[in-house]
Biotite code that builds the C-alpha atoms (Angstrom):
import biotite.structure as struc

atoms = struc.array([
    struc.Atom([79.020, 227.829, 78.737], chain_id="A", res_id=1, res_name="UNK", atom_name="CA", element="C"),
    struc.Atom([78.424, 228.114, 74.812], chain_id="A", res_id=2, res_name="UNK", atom_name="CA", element="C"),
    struc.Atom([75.539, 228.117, 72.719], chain_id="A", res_id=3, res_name="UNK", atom_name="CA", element="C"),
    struc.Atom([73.171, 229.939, 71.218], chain_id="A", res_id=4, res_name="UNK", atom_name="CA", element="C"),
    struc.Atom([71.004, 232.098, 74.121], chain_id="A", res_id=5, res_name="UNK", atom_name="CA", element="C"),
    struc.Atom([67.362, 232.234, 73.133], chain_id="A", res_id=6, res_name="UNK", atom_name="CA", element="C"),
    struc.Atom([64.969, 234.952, 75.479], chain_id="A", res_id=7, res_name="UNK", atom_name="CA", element="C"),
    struc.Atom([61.401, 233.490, 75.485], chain_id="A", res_id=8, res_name="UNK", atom_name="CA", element="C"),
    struc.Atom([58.880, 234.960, 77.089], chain_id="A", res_id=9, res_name="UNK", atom_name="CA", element="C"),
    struc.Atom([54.481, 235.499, 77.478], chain_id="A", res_id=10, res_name="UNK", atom_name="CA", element="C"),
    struc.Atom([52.196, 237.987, 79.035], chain_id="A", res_id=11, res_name="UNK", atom_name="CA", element="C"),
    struc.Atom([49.039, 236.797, 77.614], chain_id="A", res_id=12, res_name="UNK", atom_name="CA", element="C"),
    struc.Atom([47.354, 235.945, 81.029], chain_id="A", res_id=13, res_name="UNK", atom_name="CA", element="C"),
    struc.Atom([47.698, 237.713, 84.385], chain_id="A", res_id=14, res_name="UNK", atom_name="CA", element="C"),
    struc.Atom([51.295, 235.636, 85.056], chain_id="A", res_id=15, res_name="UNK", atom_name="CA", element="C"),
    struc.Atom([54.031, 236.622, 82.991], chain_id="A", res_id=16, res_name="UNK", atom_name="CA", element="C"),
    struc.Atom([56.566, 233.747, 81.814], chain_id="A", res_id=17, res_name="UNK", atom_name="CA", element="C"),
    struc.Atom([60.113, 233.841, 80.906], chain_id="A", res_id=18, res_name="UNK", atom_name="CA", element="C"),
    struc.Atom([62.596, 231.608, 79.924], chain_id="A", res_id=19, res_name="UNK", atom_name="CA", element="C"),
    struc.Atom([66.212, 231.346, 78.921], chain_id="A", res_id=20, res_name="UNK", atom_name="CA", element="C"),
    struc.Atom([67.957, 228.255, 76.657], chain_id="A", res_id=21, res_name="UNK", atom_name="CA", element="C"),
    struc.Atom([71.019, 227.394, 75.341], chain_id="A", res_id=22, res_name="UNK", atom_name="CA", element="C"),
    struc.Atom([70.402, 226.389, 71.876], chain_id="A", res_id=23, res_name="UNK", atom_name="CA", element="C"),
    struc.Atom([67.337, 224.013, 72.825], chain_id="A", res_id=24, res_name="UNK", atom_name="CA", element="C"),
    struc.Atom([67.989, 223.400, 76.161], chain_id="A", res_id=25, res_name="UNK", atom_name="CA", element="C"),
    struc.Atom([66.077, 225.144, 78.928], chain_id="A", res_id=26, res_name="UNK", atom_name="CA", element="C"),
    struc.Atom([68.651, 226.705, 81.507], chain_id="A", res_id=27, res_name="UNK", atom_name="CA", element="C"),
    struc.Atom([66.431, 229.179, 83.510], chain_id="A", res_id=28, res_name="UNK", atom_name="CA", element="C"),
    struc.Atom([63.030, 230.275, 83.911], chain_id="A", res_id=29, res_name="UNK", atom_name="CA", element="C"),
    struc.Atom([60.716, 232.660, 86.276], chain_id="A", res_id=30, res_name="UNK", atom_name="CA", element="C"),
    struc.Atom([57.536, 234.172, 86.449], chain_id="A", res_id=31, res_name="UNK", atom_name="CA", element="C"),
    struc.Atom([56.195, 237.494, 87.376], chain_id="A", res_id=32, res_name="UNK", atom_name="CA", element="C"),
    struc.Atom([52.150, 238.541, 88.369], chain_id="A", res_id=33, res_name="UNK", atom_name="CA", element="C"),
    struc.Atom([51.012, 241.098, 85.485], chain_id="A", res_id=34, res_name="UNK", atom_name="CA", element="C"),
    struc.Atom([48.048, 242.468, 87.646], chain_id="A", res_id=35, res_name="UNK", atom_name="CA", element="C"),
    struc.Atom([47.294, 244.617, 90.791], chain_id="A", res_id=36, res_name="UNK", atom_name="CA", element="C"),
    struc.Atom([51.107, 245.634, 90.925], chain_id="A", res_id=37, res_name="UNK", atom_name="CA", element="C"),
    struc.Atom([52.383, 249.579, 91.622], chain_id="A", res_id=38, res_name="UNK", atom_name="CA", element="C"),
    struc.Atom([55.404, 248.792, 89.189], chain_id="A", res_id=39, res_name="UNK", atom_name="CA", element="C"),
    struc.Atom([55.941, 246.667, 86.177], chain_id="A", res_id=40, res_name="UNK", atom_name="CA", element="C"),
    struc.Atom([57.617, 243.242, 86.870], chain_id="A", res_id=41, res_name="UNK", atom_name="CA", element="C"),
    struc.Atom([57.826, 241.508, 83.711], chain_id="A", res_id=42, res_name="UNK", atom_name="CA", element="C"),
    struc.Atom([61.410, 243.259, 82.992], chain_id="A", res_id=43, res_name="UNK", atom_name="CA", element="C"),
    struc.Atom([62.870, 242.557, 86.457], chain_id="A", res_id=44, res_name="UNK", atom_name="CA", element="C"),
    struc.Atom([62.013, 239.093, 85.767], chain_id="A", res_id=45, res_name="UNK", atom_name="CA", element="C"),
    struc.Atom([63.897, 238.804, 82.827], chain_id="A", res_id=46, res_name="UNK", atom_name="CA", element="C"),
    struc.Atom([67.179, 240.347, 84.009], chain_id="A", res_id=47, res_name="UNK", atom_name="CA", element="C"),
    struc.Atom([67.094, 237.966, 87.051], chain_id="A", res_id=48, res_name="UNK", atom_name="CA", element="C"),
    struc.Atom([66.046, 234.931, 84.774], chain_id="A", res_id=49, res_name="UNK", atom_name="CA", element="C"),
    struc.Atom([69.314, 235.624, 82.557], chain_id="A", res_id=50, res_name="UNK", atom_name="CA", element="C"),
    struc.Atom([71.785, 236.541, 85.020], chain_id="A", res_id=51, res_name="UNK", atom_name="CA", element="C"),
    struc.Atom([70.495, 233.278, 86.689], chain_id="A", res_id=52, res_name="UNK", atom_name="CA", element="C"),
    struc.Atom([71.496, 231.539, 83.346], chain_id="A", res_id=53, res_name="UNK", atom_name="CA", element="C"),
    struc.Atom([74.710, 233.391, 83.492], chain_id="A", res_id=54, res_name="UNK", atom_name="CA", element="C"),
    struc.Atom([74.082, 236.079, 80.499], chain_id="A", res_id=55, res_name="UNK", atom_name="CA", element="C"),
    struc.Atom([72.646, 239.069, 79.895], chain_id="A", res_id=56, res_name="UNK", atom_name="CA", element="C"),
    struc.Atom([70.461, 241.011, 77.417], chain_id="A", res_id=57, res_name="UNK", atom_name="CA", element="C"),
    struc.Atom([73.514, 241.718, 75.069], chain_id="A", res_id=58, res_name="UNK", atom_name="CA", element="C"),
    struc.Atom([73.987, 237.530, 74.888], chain_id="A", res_id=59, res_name="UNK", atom_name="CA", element="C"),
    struc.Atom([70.638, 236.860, 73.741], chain_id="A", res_id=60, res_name="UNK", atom_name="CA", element="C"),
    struc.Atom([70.611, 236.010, 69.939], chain_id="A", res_id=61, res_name="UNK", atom_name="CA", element="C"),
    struc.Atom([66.901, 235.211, 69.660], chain_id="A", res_id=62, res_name="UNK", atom_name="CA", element="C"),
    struc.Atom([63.820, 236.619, 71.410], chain_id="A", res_id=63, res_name="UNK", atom_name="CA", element="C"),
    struc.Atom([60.485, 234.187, 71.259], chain_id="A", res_id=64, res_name="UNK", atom_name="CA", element="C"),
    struc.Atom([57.509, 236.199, 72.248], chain_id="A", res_id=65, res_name="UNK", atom_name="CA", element="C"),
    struc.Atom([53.737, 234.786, 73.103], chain_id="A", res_id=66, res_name="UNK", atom_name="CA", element="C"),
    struc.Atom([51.741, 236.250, 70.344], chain_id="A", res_id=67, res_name="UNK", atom_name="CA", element="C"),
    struc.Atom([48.256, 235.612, 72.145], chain_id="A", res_id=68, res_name="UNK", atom_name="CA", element="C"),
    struc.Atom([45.816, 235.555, 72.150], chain_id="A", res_id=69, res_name="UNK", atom_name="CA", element="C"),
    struc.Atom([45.215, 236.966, 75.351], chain_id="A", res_id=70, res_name="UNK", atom_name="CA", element="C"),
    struc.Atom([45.278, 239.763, 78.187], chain_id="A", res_id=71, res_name="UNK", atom_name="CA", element="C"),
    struc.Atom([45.689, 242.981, 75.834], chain_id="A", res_id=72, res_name="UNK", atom_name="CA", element="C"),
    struc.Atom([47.610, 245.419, 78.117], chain_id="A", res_id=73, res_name="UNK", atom_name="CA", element="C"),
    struc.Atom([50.005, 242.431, 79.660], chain_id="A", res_id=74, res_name="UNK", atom_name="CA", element="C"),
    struc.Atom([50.903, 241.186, 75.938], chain_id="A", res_id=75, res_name="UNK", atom_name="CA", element="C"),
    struc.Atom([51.515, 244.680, 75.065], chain_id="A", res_id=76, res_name="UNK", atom_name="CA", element="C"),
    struc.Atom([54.420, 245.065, 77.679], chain_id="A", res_id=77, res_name="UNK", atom_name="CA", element="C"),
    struc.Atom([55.634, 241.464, 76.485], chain_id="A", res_id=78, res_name="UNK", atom_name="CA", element="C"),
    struc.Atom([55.826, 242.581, 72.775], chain_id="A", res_id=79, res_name="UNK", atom_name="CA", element="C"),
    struc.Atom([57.829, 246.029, 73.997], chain_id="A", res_id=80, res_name="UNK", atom_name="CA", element="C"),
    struc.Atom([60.305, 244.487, 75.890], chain_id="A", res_id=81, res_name="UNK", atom_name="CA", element="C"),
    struc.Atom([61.008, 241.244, 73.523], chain_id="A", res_id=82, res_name="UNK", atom_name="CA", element="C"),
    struc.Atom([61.045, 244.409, 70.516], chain_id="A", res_id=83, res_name="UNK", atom_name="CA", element="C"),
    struc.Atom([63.121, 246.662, 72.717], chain_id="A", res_id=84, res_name="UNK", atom_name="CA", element="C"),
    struc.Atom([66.021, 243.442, 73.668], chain_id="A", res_id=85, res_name="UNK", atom_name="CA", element="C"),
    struc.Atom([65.726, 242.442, 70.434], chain_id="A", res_id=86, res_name="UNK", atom_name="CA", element="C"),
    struc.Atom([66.761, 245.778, 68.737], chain_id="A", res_id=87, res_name="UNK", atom_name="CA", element="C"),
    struc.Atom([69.290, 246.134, 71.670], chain_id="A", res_id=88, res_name="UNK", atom_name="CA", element="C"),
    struc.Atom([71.168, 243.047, 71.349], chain_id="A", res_id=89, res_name="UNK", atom_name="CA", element="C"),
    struc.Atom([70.515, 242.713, 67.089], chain_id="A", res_id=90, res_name="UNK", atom_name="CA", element="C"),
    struc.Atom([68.821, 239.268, 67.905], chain_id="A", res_id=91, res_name="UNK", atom_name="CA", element="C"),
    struc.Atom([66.475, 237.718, 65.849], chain_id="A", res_id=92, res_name="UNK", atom_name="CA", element="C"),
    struc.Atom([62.705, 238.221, 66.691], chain_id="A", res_id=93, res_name="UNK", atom_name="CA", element="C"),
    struc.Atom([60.081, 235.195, 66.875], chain_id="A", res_id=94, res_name="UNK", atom_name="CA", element="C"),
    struc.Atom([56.441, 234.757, 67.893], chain_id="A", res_id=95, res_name="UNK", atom_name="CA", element="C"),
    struc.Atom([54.681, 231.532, 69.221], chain_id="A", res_id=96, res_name="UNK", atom_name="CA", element="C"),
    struc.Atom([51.037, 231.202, 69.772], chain_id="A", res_id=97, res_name="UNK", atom_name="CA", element="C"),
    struc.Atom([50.374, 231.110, 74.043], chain_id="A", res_id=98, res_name="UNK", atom_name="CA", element="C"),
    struc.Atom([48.203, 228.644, 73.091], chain_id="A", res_id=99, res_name="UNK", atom_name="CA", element="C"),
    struc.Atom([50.874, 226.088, 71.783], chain_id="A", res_id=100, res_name="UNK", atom_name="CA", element="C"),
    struc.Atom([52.808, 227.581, 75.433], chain_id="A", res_id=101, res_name="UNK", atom_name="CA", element="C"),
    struc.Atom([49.825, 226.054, 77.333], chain_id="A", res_id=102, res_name="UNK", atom_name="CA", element="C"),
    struc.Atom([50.650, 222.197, 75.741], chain_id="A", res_id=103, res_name="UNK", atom_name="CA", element="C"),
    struc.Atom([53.954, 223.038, 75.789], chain_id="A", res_id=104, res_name="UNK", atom_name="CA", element="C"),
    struc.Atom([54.687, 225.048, 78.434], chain_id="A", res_id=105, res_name="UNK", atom_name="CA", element="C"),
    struc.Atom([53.457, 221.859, 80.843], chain_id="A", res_id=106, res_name="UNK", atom_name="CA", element="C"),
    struc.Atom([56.246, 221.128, 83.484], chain_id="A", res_id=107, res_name="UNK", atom_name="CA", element="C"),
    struc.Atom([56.291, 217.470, 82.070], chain_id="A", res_id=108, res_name="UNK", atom_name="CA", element="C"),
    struc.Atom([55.757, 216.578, 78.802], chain_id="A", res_id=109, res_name="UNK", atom_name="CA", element="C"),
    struc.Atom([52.317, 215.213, 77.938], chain_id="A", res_id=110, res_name="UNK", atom_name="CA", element="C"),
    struc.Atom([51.768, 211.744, 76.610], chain_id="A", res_id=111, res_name="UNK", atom_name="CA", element="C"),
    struc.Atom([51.230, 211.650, 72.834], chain_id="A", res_id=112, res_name="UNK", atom_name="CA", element="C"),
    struc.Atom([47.517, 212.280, 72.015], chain_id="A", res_id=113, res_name="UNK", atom_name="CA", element="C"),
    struc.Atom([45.481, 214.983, 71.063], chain_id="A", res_id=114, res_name="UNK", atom_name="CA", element="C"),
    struc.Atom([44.900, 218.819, 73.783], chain_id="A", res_id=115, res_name="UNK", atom_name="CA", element="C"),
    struc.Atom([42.443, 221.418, 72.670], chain_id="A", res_id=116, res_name="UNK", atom_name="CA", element="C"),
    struc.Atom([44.343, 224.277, 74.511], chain_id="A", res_id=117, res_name="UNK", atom_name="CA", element="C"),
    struc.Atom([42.062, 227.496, 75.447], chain_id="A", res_id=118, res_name="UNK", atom_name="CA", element="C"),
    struc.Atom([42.408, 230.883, 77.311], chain_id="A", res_id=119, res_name="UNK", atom_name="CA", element="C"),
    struc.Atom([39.453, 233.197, 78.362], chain_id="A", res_id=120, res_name="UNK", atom_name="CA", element="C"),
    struc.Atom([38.795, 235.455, 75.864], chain_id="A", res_id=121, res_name="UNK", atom_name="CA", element="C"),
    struc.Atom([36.437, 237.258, 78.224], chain_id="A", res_id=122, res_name="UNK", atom_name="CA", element="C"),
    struc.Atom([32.216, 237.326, 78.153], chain_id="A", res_id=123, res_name="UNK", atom_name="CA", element="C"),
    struc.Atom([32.186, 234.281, 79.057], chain_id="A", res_id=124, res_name="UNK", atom_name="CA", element="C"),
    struc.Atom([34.071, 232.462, 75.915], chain_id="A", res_id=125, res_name="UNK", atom_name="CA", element="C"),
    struc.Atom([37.707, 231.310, 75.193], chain_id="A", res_id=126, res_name="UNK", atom_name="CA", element="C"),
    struc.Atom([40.240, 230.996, 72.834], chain_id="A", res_id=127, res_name="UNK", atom_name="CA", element="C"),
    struc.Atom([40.900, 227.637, 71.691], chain_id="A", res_id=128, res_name="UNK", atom_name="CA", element="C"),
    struc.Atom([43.053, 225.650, 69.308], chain_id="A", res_id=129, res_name="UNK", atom_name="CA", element="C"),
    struc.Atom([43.413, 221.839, 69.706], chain_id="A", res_id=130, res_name="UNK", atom_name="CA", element="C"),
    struc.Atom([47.490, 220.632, 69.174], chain_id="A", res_id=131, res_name="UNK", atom_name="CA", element="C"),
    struc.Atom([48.924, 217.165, 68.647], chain_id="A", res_id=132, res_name="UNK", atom_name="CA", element="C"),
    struc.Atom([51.724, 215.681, 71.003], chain_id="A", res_id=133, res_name="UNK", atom_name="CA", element="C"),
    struc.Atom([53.348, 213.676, 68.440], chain_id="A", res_id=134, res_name="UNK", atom_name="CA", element="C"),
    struc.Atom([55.608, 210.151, 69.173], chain_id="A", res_id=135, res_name="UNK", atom_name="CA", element="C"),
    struc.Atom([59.033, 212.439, 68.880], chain_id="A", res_id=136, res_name="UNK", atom_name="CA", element="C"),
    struc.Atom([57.299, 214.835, 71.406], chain_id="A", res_id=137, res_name="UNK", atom_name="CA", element="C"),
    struc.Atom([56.719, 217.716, 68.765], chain_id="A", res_id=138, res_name="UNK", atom_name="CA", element="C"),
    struc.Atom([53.872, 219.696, 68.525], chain_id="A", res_id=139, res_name="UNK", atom_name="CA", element="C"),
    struc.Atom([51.813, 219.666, 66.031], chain_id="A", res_id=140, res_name="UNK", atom_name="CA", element="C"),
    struc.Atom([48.514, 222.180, 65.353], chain_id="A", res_id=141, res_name="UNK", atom_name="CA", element="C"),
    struc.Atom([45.437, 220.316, 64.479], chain_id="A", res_id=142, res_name="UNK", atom_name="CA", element="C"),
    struc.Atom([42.401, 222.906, 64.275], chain_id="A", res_id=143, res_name="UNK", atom_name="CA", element="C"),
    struc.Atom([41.941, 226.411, 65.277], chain_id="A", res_id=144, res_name="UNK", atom_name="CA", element="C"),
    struc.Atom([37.877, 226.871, 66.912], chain_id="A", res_id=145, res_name="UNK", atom_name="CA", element="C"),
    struc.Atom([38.269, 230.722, 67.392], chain_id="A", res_id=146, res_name="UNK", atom_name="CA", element="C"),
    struc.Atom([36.353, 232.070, 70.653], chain_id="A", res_id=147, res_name="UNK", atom_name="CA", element="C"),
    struc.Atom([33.991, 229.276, 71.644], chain_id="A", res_id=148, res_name="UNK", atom_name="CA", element="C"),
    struc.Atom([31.762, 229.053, 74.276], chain_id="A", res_id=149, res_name="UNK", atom_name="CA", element="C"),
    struc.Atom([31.865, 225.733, 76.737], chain_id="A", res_id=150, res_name="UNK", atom_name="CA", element="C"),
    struc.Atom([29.461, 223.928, 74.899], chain_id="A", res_id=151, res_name="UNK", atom_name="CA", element="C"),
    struc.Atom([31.438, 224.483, 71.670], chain_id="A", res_id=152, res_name="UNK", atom_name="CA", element="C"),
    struc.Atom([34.890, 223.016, 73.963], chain_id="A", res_id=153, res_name="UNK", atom_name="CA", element="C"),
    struc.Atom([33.069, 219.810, 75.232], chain_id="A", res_id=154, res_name="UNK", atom_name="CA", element="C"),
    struc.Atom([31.922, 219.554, 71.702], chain_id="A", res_id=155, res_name="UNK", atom_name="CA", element="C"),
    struc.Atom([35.135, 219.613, 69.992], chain_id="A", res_id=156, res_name="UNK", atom_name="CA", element="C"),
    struc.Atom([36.754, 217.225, 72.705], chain_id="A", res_id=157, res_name="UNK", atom_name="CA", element="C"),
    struc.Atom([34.916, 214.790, 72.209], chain_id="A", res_id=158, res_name="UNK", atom_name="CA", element="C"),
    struc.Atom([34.771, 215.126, 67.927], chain_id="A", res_id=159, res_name="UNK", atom_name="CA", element="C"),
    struc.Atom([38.759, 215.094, 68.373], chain_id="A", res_id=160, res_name="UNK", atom_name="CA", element="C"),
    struc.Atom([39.156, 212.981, 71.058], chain_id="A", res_id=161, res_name="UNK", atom_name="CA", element="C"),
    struc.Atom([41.103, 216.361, 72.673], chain_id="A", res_id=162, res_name="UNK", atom_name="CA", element="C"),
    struc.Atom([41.277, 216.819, 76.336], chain_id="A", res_id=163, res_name="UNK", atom_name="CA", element="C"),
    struc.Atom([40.678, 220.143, 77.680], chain_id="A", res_id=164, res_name="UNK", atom_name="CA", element="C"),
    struc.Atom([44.184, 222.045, 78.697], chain_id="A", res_id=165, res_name="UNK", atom_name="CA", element="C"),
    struc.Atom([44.054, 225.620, 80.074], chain_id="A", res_id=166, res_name="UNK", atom_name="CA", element="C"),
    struc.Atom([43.386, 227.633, 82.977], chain_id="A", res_id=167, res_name="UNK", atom_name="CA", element="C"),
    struc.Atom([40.771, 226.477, 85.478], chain_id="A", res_id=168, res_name="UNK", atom_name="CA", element="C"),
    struc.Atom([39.724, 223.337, 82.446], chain_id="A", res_id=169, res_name="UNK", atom_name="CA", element="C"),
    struc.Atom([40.634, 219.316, 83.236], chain_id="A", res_id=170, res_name="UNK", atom_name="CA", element="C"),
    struc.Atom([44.177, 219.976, 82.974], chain_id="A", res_id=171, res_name="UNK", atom_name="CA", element="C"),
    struc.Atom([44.679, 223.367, 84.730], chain_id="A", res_id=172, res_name="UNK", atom_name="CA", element="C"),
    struc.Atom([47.917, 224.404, 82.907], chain_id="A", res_id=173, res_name="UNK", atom_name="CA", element="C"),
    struc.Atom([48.756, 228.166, 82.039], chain_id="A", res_id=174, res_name="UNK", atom_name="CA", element="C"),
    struc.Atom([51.042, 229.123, 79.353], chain_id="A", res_id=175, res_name="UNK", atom_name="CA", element="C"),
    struc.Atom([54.657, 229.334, 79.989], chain_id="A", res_id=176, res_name="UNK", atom_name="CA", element="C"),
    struc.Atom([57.958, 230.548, 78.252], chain_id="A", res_id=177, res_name="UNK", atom_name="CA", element="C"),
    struc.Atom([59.813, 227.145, 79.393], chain_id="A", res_id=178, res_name="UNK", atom_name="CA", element="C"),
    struc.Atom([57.581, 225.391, 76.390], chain_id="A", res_id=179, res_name="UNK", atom_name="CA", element="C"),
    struc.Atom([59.383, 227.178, 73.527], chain_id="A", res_id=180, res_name="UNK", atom_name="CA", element="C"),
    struc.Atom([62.718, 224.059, 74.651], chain_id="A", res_id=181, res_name="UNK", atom_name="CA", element="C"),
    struc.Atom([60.254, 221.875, 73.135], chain_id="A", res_id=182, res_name="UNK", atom_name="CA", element="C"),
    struc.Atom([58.703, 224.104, 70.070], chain_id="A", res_id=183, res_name="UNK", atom_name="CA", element="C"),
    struc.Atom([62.403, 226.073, 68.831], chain_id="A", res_id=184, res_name="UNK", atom_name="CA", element="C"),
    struc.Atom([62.699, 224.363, 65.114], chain_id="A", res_id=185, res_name="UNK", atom_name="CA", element="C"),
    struc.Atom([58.932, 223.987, 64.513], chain_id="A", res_id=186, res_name="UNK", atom_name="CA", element="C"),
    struc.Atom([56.568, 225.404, 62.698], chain_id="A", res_id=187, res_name="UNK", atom_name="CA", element="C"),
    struc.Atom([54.922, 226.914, 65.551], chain_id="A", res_id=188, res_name="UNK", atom_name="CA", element="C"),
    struc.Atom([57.636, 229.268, 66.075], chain_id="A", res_id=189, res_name="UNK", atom_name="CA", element="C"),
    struc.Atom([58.096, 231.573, 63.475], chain_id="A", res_id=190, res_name="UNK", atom_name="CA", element="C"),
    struc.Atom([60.361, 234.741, 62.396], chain_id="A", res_id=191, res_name="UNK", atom_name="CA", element="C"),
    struc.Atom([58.875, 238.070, 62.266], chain_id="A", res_id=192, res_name="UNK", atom_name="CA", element="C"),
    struc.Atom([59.748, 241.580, 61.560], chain_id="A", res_id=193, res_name="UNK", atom_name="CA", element="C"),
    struc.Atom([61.092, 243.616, 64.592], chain_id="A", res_id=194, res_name="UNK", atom_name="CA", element="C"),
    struc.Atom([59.527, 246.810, 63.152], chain_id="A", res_id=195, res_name="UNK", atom_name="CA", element="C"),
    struc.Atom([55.782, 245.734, 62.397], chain_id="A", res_id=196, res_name="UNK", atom_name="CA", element="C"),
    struc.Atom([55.099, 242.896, 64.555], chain_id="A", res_id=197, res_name="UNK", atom_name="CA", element="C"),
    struc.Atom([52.567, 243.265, 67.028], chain_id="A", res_id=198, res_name="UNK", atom_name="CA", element="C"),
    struc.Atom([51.113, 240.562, 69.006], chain_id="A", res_id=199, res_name="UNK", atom_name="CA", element="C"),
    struc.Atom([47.883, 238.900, 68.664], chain_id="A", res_id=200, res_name="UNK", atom_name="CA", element="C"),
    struc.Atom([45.425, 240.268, 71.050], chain_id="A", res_id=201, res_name="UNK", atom_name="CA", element="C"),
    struc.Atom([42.417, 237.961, 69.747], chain_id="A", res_id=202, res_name="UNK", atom_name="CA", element="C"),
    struc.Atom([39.911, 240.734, 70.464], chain_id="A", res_id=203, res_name="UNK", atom_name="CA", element="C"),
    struc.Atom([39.677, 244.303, 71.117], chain_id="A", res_id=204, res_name="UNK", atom_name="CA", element="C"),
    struc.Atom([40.442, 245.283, 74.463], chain_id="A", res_id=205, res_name="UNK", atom_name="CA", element="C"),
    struc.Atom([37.091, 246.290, 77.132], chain_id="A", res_id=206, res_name="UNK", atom_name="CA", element="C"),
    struc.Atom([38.198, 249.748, 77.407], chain_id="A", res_id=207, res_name="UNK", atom_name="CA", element="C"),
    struc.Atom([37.903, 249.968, 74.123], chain_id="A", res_id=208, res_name="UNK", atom_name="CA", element="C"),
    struc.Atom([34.963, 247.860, 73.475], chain_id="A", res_id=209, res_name="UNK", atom_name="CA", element="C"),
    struc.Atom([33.087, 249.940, 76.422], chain_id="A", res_id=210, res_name="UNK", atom_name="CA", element="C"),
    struc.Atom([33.976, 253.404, 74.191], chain_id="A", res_id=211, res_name="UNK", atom_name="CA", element="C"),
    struc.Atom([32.846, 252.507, 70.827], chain_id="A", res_id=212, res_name="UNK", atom_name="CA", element="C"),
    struc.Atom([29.707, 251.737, 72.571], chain_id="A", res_id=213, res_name="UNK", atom_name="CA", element="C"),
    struc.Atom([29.173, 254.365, 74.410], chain_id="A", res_id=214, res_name="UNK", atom_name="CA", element="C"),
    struc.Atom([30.060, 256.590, 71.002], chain_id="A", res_id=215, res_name="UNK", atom_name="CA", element="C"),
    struc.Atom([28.190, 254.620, 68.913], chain_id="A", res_id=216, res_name="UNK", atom_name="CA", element="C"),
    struc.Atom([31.475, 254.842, 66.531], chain_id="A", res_id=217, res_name="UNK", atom_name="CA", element="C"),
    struc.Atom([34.920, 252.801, 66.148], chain_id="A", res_id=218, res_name="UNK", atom_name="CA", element="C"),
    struc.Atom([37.782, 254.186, 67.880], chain_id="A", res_id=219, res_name="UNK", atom_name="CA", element="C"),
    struc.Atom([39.724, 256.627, 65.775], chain_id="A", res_id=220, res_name="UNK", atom_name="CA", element="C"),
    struc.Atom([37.224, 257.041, 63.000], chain_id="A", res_id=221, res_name="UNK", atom_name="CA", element="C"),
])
């Protein structure tokens, strides 16, 4: 089978995502849990997910990586190993926000109108960015909120005529790889360089938080 093999995969909740197509057409996908595991599983899931599309790392001409926001130590081990295939194979290297991944990541494709997509961005606040499905089924990004609280959701919904999308909201959808088939030759997916690119965690991780505190001083300073 020919065509061009695009990896895509996200880490930026407690599930990792990944997905293989064949130019624009999804072919395989799997998941993996991020937490509470003695070994990593995100790679594992990958080799299985391309074998089970009949290819392997060396095949894969384009890597599409979650950017965030979200979980900081599970989109770190998403960035290394789209990096690390990436370099391997000499594909191309692309991020896409998890937030367009939660619209567009759905297992059926939503009706045209507007989603205000969110992840929890911890103390009680989340993420959010509201997206367009458009007529042709593209996405389309409307307005980025920042970290909101639920007030500040409801709120926007109803100025936007949004509905909620995300984890444990209305429409309980998590991001997933599959939704880069419906995002490859957008915008919202965009090329990057393999030797800077880091993904976008959205905040600092607690760890860290918790030591500036207790140091009364920014890490590294």
């Amino acid at each position: 089978m020919s065509g061009v093999v695009t990896l895509a995969l996200d880490a930026s909740t407690y599930v990792g995502t990944v997905a293989v197509l064949r130019d624009d057409v999804l072919v395989a996908e799997g998941d993996a849990l991020m937490r509470g595991e003695r070994e990593e599983r995100l790679m594992p899931a990958v080799v299985a997910v391309l074998a089970e599309a009949g290819c392997t790392a060396r095949d894969v001409a384009r890597v599409v990586c979650g950017a965030g926001p979200g979980s900081f130590t599970s989109l770190r081990i998403a960035g290394a190993i789209a990096k690390g295939i990436a370099l391997g194979a000499g594909a191309a290297l692309y991020d896409v926000s998890s937030l367009a991944l939660v619209v567009a990541g759905h297992a059926l494709p939503l009706p045209v109108g507007r989603y205000l997509a969110s992840l929890d961005a911890m103390r009680g606040e989340r993420y959010a960015v509201v997206f367009e499905v458009q007529a042709d089924g593209r996405l389309r990004e409307v307005e980025r909120l920042g970290i909101v609280g639920d007030a500040a959701l409801a709120a926007a919904c109803e100025r936007l005529g949004a509905q909620a999308i995300g984890p444990h909201q209305l429409l309980d959808v998590a991001p997933h790889a599959r939704g880069v088939a419906r995002l490859i030759g957008t915008p919202l997916v965009r090329g990057v360089p393999l030797d800077t690119w880091e993904p976008a965690y959205g905040r600092l991780a607690e760890a860290q938080v918790k030591w500036e505190a207790a140091h009364g001083r920014p890490l590294g300073a």
